[in-house]
DOZA-529146 format. One record per residue (C-alpha): x, y, z. Coordinates in Angstrom, 3 decimals, m for minus. Layout:
DOZA-529146
<east X north Y up Z>
...
This chain:
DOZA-529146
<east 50.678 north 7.989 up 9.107>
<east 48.764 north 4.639 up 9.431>
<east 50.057 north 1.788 up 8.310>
<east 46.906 north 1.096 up 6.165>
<east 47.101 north 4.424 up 4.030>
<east 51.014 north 3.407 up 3.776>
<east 50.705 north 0.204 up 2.315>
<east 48.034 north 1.821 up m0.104>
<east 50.352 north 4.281 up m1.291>
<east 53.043 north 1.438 up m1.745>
<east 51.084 north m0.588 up m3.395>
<east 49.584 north 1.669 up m5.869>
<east 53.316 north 3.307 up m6.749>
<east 54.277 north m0.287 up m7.297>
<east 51.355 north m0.481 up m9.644>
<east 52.419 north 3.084 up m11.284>
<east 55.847 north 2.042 up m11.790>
<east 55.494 north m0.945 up m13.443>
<east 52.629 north 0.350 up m15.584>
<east 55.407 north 3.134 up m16.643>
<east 58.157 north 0.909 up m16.840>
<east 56.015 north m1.660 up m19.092>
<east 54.556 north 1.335 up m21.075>
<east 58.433 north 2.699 up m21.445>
<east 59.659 north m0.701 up m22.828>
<east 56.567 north m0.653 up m25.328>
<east 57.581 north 2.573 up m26.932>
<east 61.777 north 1.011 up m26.912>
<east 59.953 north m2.375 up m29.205>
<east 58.161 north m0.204 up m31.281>
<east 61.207 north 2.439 up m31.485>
<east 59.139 north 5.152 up m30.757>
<east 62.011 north 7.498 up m29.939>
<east 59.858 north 10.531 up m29.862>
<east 57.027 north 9.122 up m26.659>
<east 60.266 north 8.043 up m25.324>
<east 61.577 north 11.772 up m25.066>
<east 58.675 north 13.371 up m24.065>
<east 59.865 north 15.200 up m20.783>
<east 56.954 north 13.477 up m18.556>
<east 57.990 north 10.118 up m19.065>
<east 61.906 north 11.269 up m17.736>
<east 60.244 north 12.798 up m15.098>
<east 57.190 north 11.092 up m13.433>
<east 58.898 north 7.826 up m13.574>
<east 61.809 north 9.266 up m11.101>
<east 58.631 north 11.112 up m8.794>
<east 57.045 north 7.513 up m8.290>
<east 60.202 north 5.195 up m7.690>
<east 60.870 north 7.678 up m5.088>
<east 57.660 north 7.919 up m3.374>
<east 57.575 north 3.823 up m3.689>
<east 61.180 north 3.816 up m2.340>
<east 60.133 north 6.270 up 0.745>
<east 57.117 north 4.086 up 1.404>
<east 58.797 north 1.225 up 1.508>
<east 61.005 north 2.465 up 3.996>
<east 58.358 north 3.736 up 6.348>
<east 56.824 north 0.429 up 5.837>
<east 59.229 north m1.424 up 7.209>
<east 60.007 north 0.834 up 10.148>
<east 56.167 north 0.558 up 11.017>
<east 56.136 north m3.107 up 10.801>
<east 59.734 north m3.345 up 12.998>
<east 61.133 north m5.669 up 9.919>
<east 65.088 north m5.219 up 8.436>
<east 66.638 north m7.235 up 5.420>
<east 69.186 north m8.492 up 8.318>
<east 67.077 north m10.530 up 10.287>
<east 64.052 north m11.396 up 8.122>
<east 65.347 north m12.852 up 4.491>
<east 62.162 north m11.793 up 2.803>
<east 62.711 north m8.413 up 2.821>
<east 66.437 north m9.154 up 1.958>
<east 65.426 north m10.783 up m1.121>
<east 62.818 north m8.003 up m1.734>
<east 65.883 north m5.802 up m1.823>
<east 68.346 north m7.494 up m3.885>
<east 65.224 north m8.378 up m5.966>
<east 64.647 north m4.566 up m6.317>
<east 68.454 north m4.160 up m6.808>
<east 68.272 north m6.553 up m10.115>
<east 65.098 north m5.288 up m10.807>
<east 67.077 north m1.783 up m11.288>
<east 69.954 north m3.174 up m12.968>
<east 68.227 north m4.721 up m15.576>
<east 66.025 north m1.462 up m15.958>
<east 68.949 north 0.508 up m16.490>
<east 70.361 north m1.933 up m19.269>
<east 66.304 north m1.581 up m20.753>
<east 66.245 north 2.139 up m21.138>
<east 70.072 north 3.450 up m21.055>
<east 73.198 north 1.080 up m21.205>
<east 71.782 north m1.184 up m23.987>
<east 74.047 north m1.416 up m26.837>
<east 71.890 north m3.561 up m29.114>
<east 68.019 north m3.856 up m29.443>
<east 68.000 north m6.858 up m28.411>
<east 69.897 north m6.576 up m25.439>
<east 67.470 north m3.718 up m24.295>
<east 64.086 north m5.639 up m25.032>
<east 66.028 north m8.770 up m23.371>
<east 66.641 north m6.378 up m20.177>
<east 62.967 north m5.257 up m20.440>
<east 61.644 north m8.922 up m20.482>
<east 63.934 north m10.209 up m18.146>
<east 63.299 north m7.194 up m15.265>
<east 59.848 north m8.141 up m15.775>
<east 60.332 north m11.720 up m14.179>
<east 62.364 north m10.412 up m11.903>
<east 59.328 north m7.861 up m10.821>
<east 56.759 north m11.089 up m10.532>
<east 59.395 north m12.808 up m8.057>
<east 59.650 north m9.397 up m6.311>
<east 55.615 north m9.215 up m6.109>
<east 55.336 north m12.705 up m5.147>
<east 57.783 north m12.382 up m2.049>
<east 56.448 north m9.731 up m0.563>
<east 52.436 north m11.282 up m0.934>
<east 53.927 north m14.797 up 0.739>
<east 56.993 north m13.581 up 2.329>
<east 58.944 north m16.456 up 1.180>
<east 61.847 north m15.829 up m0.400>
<east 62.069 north m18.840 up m2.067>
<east 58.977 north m18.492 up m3.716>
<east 58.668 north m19.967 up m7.279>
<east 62.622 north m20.980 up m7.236>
């Protein structure tokens, strides 16, 4: 597979998740506990984190890059590790509304930083 068509279909699952993800945290404000349910949105969300997580992978094979020796793509990761975390603590492990819509908000951020260190590959970017 060329790299090109790669990094299209990483970028637009990056743009899918997020739109789901943003979407998902919509429906948890406006406690809309039925849209949340609906058996698509436990399903397609899972289909596109994997094909963005499989991309990724490639990506960085193609390019020759590992988290070890280049600290962008470290960052990327732990980034992506947070990014998860605070996902999880959105949409599952939340005890309190405002813990969840805090999680949403806050994996948000964490998203832009993730965005923004891949584009520059700085991992210090906007620290």
């Amino acid at each position: 597979m060329s790299y090109v068509l790669l990094k299209i279909i990483h970028v637009t699952s990056v743009i899918a998740s997020f739109i789901l993800f943003f979407l998902r945290g919509i429906w948890l404000i406006k406690n809309s506990e039925y849209r949340l349910r609906q058996r698509w949105v436990k399903i397609l969300p899972h289909v596109v984190d994997t094909i963005l997580l499989i991309s990724a992978i490639m990506l960085a094979i193609i390019i020759q890059q590992n988290p070890i020796t280049h600290s962008w793509l470290a960052a990327k990761i732990g980034g992506l590790l947070v990014y998860i975390g605070l996902g999880m603590v959105a949409m599952r492990f939340g005890k309190t509304r405002k813990t969840k819509i805090t999680a949403w908000i806050t994996a948000q951020c964490v998203f832009v930083y993730i965005v923004l260190v891949a584009v520059t590959k700085n991992p210090t970017v906007g620290i």
